[in-house]
PDB file of N, H, CA, C and O in Angstrom:
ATOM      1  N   UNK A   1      83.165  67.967  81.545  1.00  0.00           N
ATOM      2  CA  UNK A   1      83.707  69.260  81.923  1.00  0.00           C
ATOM      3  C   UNK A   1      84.548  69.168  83.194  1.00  0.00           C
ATOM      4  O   UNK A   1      85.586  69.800  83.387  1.00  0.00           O
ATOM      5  N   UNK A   2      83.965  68.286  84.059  1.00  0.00           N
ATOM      6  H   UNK A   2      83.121  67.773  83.903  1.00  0.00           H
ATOM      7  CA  UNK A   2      84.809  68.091  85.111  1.00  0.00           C
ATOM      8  C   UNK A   2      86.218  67.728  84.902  1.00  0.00           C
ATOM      9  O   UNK A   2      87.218  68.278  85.365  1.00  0.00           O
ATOM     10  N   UNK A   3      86.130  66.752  84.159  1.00  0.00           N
ATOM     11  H   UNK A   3      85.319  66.305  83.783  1.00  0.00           H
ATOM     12  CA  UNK A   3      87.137  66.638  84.089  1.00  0.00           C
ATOM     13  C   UNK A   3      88.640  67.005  83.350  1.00  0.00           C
ATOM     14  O   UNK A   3      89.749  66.512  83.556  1.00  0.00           O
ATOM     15  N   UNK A   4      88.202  68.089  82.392  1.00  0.00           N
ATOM     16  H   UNK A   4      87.301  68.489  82.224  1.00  0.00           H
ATOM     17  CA  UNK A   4      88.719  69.410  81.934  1.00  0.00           C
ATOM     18  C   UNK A   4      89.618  70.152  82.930  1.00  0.00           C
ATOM     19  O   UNK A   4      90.834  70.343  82.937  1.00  0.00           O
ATOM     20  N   UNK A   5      88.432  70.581  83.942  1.00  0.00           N
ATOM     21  H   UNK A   5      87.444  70.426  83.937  1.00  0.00           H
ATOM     22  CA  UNK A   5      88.955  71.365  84.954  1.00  0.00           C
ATOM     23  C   UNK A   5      90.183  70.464  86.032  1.00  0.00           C
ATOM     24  O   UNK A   5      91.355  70.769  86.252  1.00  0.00           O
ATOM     25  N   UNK A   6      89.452  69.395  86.507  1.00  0.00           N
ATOM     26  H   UNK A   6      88.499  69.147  86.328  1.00  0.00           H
ATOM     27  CA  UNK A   6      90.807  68.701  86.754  1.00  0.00           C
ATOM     28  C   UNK A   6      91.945  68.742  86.773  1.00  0.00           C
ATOM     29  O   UNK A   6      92.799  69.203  87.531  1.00  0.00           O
ATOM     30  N   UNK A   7      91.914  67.918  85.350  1.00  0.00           N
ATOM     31  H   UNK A   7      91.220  67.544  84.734  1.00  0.00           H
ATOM     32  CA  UNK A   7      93.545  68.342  84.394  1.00  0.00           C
ATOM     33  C   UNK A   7      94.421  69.407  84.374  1.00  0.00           C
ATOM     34  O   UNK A   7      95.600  69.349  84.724  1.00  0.00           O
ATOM     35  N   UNK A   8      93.538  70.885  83.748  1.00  0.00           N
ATOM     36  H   UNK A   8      92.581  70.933  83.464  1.00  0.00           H
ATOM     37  CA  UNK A   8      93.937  72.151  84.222  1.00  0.00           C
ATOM     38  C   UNK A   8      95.110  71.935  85.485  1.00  0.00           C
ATOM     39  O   UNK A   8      96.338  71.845  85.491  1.00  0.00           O
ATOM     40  N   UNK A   9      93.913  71.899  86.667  1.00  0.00           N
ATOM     41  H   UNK A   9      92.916  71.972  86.662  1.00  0.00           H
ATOM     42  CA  UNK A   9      94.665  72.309  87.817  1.00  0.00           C
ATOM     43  C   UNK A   9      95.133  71.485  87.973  1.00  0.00           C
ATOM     44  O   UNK A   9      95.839  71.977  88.854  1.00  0.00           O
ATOM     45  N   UNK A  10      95.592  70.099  87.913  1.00  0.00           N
ATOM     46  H   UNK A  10      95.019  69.700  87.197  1.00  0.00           H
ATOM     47  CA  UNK A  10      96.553  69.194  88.023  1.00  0.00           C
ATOM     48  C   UNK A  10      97.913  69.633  87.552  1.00  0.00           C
ATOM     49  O   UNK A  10      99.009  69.594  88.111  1.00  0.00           O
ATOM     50  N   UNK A  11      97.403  70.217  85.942  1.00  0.00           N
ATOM     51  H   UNK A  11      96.513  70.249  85.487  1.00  0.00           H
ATOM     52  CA  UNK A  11      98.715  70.418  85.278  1.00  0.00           C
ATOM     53  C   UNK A  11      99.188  71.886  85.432  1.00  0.00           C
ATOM     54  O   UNK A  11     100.208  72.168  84.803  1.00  0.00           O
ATOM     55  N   UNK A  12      98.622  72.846  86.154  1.00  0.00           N
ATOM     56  H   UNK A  12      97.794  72.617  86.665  1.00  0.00           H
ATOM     57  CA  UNK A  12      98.944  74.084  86.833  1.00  0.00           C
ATOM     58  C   UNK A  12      99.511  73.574  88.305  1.00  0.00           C
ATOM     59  O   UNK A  12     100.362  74.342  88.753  1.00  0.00           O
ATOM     60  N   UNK A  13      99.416  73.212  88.573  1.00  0.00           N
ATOM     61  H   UNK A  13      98.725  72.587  88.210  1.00  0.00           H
ATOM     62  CA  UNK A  13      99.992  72.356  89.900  1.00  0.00           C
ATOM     63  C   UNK A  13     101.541  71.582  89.649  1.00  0.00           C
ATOM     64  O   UNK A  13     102.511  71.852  90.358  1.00  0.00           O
ATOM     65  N   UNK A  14     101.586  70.582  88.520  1.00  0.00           N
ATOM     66  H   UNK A  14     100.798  70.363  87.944  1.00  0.00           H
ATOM     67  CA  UNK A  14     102.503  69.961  88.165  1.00  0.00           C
ATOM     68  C   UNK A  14     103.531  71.160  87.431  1.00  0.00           C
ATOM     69  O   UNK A  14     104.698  70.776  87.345  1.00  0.00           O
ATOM     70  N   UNK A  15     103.343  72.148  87.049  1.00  0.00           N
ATOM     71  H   UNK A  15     102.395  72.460  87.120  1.00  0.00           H
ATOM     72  CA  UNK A  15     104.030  73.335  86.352  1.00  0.00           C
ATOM     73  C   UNK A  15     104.616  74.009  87.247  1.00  0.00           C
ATOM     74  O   UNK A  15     105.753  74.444  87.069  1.00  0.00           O
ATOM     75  N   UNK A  16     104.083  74.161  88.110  1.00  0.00           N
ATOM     76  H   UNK A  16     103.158  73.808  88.254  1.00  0.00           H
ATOM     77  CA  UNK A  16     104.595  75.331  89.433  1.00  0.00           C
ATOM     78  C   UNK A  16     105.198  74.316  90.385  1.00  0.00           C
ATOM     79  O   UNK A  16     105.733  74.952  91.294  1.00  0.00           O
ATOM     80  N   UNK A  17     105.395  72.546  90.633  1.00  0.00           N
ATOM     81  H   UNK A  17     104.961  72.029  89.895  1.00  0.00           H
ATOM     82  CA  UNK A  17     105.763  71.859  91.815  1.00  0.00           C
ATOM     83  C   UNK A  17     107.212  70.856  91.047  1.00  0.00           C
ATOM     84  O   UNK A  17     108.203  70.281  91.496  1.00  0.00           O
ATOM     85  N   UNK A  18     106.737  71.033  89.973  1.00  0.00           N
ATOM     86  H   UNK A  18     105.931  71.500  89.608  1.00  0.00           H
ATOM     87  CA  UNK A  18     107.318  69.909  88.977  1.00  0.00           C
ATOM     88  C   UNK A  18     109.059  70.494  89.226  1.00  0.00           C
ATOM     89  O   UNK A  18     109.317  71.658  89.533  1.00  0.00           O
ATOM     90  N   UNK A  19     109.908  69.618  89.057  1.00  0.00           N
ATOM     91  H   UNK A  19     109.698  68.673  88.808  1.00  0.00           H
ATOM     92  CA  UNK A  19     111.309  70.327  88.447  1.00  0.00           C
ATOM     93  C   UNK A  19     111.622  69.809  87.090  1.00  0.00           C
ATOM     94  O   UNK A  19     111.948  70.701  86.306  1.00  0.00           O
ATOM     95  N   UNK A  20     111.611  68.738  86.658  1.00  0.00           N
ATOM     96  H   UNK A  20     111.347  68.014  87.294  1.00  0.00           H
ATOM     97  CA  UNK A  20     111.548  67.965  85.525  1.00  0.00           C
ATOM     98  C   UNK A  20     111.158  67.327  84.740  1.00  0.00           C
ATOM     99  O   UNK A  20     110.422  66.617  85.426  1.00  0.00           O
ATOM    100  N   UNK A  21     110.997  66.804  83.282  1.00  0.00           N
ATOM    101  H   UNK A  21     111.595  67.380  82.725  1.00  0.00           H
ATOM    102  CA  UNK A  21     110.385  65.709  82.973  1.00  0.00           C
ATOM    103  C   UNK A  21     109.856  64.838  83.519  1.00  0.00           C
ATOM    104  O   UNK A  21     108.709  64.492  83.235  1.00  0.00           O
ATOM    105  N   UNK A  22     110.683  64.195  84.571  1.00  0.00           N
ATOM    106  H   UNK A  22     111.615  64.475  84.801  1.00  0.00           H
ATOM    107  CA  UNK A  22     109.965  62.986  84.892  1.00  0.00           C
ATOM    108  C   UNK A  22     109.220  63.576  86.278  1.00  0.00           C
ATOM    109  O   UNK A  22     108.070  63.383  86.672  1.00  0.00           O
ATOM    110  N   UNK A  23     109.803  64.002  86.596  1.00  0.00           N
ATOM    111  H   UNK A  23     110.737  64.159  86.277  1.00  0.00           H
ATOM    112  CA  UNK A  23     108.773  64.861  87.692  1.00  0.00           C
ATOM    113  C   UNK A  23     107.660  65.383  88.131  1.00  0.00           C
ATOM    114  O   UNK A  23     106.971  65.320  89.149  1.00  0.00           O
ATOM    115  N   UNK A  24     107.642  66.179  86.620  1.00  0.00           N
ATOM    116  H   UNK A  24     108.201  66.230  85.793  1.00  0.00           H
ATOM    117  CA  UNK A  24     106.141  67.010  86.805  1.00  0.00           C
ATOM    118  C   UNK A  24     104.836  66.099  86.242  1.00  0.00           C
ATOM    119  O   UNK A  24     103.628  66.311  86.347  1.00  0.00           O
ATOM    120  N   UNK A  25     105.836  64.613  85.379  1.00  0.00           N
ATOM    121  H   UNK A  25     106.817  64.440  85.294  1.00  0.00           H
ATOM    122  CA  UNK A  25     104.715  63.576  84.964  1.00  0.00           C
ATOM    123  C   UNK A  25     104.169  63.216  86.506  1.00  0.00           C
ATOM    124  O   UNK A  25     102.970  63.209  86.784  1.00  0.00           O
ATOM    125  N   UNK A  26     105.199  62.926  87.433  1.00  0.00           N
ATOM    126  H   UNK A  26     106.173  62.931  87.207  1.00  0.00           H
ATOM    127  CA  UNK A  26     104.528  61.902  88.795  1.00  0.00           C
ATOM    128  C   UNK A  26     103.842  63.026  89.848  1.00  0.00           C
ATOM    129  O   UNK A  26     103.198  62.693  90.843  1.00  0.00           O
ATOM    130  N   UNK A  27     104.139  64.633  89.383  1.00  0.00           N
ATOM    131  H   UNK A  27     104.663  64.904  88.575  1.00  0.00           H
ATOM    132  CA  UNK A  27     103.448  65.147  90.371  1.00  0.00           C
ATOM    133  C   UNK A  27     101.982  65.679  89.408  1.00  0.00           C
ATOM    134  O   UNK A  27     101.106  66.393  89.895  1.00  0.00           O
ATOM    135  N   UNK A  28     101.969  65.290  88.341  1.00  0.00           N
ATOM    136  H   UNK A  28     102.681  64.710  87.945  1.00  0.00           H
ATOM    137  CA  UNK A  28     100.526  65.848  87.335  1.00  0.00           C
ATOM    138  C   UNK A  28      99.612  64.426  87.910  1.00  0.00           C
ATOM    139  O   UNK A  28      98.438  64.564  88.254  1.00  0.00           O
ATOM    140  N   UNK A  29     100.246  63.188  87.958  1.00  0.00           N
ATOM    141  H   UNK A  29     101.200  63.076  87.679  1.00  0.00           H
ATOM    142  CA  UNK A  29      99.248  61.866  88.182  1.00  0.00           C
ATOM    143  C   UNK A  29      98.989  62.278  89.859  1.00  0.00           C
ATOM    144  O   UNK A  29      97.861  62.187  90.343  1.00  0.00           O
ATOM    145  N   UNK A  30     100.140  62.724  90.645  1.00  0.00           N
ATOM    146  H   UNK A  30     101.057  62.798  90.252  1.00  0.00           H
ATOM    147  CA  UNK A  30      99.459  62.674  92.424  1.00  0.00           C
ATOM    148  C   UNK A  30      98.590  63.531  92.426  1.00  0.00           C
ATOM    149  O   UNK A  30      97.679  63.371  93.239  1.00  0.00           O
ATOM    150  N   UNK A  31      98.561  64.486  91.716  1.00  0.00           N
ATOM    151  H   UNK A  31      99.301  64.616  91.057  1.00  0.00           H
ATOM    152  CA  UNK A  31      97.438  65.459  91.699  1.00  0.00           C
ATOM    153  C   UNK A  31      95.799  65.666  91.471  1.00  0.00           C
ATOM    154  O   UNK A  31      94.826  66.231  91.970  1.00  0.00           O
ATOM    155  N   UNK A  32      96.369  64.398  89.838  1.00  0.00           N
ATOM    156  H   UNK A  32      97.160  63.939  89.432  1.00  0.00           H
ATOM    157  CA  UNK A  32      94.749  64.177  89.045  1.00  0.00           C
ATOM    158  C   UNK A  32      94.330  62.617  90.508  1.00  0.00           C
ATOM    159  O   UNK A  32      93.125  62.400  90.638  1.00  0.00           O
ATOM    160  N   UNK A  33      94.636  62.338  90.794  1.00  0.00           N
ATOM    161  H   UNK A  33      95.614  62.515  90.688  1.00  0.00           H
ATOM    162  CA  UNK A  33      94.467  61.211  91.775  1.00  0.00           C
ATOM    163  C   UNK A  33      93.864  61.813  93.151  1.00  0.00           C
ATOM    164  O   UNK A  33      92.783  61.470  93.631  1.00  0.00           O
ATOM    165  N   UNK A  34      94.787  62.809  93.728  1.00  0.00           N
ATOM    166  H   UNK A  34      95.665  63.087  93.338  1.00  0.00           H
ATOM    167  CA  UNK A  34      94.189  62.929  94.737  1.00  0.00           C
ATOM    168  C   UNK A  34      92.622  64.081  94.398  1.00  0.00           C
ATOM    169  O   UNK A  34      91.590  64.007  95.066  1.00  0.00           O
ATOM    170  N   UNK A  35      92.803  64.897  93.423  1.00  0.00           N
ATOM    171  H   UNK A  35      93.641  64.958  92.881  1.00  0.00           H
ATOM    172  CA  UNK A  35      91.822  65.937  93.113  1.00  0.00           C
ATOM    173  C   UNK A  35      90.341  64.612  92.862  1.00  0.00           C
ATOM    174  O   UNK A  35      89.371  64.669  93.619  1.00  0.00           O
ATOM    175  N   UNK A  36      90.405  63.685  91.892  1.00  0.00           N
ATOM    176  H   UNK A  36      91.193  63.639  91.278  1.00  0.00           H
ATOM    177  CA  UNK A  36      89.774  62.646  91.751  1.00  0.00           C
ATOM    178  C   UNK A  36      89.073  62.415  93.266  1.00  0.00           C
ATOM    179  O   UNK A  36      87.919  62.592  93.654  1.00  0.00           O
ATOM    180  N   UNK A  37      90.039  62.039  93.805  1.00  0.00           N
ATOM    181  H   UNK A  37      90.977  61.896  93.489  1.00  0.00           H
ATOM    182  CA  UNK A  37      89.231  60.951  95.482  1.00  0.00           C
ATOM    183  C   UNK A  37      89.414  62.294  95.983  1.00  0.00           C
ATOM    184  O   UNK A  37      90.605  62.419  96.266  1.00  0.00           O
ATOM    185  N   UNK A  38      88.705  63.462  96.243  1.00  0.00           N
ATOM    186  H   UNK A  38      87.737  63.361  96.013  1.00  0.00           H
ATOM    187  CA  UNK A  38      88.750  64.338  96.891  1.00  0.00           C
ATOM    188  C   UNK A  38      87.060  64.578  96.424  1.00  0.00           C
ATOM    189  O   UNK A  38      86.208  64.670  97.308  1.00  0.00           O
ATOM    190  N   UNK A  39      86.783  64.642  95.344  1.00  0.00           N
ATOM    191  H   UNK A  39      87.475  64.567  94.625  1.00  0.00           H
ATOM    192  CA  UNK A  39      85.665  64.984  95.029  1.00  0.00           C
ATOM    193  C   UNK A  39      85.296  66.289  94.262  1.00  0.00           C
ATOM    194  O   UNK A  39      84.188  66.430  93.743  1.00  0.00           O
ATOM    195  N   UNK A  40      86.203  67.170  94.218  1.00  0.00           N
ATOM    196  H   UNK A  40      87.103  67.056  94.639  1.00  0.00           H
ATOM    197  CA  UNK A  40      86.451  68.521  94.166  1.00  0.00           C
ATOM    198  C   UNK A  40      85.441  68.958  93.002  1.00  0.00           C
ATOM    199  O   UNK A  40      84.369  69.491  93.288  1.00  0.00           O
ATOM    200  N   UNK A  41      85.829  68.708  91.666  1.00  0.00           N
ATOM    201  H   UNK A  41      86.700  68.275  91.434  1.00  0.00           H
ATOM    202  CA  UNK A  41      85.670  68.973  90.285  1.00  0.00           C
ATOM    203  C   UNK A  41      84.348  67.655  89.813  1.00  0.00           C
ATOM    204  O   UNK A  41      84.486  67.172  88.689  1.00  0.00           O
ATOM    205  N   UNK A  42      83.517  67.300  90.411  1.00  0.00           N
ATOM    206  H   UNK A  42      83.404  67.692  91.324  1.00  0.00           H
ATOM    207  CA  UNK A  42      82.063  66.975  90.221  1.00  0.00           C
ATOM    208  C   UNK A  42      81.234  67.391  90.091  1.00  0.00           C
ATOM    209  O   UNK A  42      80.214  66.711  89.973  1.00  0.00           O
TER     210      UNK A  42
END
């Protein structure tokens, strides 16, 4: 489940920061990465 939620907000994050294709791919991975080593969604 955690990691459901994650994703979500990774990819609500990458939707609203993103400008492009290749973009919103490298800002959906800085996101699930830093949300990851943050601890947040455990």
């Amino acid at each position: 489940m955690s990691k459901i939620l994650r994703g979500l907000a990774a990819g609500w994050g990458a939707k609203k920061l993103g400008g492009g294709c290749f973009t919103t791919v490298l800002v959906f991975l800085l996101l699930w990465w830093l949300l990851g080593g943050i601890g947040i969604f455990e």
